[in-house]
N, C-alpha and C positions, 0 to 999 in steps of 0.2 A: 495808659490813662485808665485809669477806674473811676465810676460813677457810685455816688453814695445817693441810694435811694431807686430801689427797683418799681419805681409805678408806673402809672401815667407818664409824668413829666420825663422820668428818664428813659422813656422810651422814645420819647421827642427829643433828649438831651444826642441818646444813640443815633437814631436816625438822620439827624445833624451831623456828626458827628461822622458818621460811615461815605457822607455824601460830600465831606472837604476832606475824604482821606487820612482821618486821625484816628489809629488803632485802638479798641478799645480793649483794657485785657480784661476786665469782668465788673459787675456791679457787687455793689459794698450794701449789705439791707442789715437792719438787728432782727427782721421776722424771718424766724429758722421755717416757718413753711416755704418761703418763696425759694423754689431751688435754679430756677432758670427761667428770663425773660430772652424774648426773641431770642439766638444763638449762643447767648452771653449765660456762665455759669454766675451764681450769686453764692458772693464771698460771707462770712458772717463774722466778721473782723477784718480790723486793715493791717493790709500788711504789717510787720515787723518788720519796715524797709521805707526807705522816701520814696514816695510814692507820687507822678502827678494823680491829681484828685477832683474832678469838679461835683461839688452839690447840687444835684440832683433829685432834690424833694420840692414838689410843688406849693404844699401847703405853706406860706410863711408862718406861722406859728410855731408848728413843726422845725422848720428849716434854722430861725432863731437861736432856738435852743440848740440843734447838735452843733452848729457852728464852733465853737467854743471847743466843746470834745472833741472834735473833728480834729480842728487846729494841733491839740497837745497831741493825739494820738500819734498824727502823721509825722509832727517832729522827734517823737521816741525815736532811738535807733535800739 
């Protein structure tokens, strides 16, 4: 499972996520400074693979827009 969106929020999304036992392999961010939250390394693309995915950005305005991009990315093989 990868998280898109290294902040806040997906550090609540992780933390949840560590405590019902659902592996997480790394967060998804487009800011190349963020290189690692909590233990998790940050990707800066998604896979070239199907991937599960949850959104992970707090802001809604923010989170609106990459929706869409998100969508097509993950379905590329």
């Amino acid at each position: 499972m990868f998280l898109y969106g290294a902040g806040g929020h997906g550090k609540v999304i992780a933390e949840i996520a560590e405590d019902v036992n659902v592996k997480i392999d790394a967060f998804i961010d487009i800011d190349i400074s963020k290189r690692q939250i909590l233990d998790y390394n940050i990707l800066h693309e998604i896979p070239n693979k199907n991937v599960e995915l949850i959104i992970s950005i707090g802001n809604n305005g923010i989170r609106k827009k990459s929706q869409p991009i998100t969508r097509i990315s993950i379905l590329k093989n």
